[in-house]
N, C-alpha and C positions, 0 to 999 in steps of 0.2 A: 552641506555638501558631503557631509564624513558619511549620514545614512545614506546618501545615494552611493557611494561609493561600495556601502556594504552591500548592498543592495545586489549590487552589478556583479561584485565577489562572487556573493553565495549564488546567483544565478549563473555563475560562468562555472563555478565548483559544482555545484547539481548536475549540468550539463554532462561534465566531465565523466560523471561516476556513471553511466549511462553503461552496463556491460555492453562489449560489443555483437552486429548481431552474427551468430553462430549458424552455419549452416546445417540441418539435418543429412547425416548421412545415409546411405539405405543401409537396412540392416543388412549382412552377409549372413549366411548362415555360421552356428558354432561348430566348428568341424572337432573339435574335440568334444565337445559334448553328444557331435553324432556319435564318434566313435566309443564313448562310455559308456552309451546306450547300448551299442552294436556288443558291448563286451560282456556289457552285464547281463543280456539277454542270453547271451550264448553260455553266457555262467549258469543260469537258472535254467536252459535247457541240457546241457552235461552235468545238473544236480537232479533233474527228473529222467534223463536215463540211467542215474546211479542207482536210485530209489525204485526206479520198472525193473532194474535189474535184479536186486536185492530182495523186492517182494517176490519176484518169477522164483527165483532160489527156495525161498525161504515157503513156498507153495501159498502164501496168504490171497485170501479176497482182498481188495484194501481199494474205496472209493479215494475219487482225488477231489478235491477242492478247486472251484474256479483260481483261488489266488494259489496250489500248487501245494496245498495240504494232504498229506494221503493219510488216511484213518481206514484201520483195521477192525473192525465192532469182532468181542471178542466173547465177548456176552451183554444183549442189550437189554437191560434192566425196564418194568413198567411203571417205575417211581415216578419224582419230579421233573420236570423239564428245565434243563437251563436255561436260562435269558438273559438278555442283557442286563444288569446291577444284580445277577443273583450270587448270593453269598454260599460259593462250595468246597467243603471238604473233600479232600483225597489223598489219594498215599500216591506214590508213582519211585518208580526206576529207568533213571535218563542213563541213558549209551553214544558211544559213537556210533559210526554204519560198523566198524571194523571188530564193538564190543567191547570198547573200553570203557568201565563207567565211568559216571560224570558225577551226577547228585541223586538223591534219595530221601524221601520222605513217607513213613510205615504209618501202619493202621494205627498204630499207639502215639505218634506226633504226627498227623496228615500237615498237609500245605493246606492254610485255609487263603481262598481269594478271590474277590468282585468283582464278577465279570464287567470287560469294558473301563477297570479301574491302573491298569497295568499292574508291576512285580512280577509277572511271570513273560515267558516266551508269548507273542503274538498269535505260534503255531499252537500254543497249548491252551488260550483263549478261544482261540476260533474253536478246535475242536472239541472243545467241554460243552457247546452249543450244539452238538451232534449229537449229546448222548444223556440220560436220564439220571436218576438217584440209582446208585449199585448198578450202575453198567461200568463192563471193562472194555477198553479198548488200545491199542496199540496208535500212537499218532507218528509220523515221519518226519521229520521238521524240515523242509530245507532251510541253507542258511537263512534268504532274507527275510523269515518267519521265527527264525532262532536268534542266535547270538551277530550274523550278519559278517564282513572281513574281516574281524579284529578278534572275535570270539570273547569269553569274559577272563579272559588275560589270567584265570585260572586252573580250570580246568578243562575247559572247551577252548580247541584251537579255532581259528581264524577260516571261515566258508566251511564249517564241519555241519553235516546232515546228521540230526539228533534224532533218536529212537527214546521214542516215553511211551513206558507199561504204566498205564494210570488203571485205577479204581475209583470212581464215584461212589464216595462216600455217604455225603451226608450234602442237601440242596436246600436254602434258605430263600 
């Protein structure tokens, strides 16, 4: 009688553990996620009328990028082509919009980097894709291509629009 008794236990104890059932709710929409949408949009569009502004000043040509790139071709070299995993040298001098420098790398220590590999700005990726072995060009960064709200807590502040005078060096 003791196994049936256990029996009865464990099948009333199984029962028991049974989650109850939960109703599905509808989803509501996220109103704060609309709205950080709505803000951040509005951010990347008062970051490309800083940059329309600044090249109008400044008299440059300067193509924009679907994703909000502006590149200045300053001299377009008939070398190599960038592509994605290619290993490039360059020298470059990063600004703010206002001209304050940032970082720097010369003919004599270039920045070497693989494309599609990250270490650099996203904005400075995509545009080495735009331009040959020994082409110069001016690139515009807005933040969400650059350093993004925070900046690198060194010497680029937080939503700052970067200017890079690159040199294509050397294409692998």
């Amino acid at each position: 009688m003791v196994p049936l008794a256990v029996g009865i236990f464990l099948a009333a104890f199984l029962m028991a553990c049974k989650p109850p059932v939960q109703e599905v709710k509808e989803s509501q929409p996220d109103l704060v996620s609309e709205e950080l949408i709505k803000v951040n949009q509005y951010m990347q569009q008062r970051h490309q009328d800083h940059i329309a502004a600044f090249v109008e000043r400044m008299g440059w040509k300067a193509e924009v990028t679907p994703t909000g790139l502006w590149i200045v071709q300053e001299n377009q070299a008939d070398g190599a082509r960038i592509f994605e995993n290619s290993r490039v040298s360059f020298s470059f001098e990063s600004t703010l919009l206002d001209g304050t420098p940032c970082y720097k790398a010369s003919v004599q220590n270039p920045q070497l980097i693989t494309i599609g590999k990250g270490g650099v700005e996203s904005g400075v990726e995509q545009g080495m894709k735009w331009l040959r072995e020994g082409s110069q060009a001016i690139f515009l960064i807005p933040p969400h291509l650059g350093h993004g709200n925070f900046g690198d807590r060194e010497r680029i502040p937080g939503n700052s629009v970067l200017i890079y005078h690159v040199k294509v060096m050397k294409v692998e």
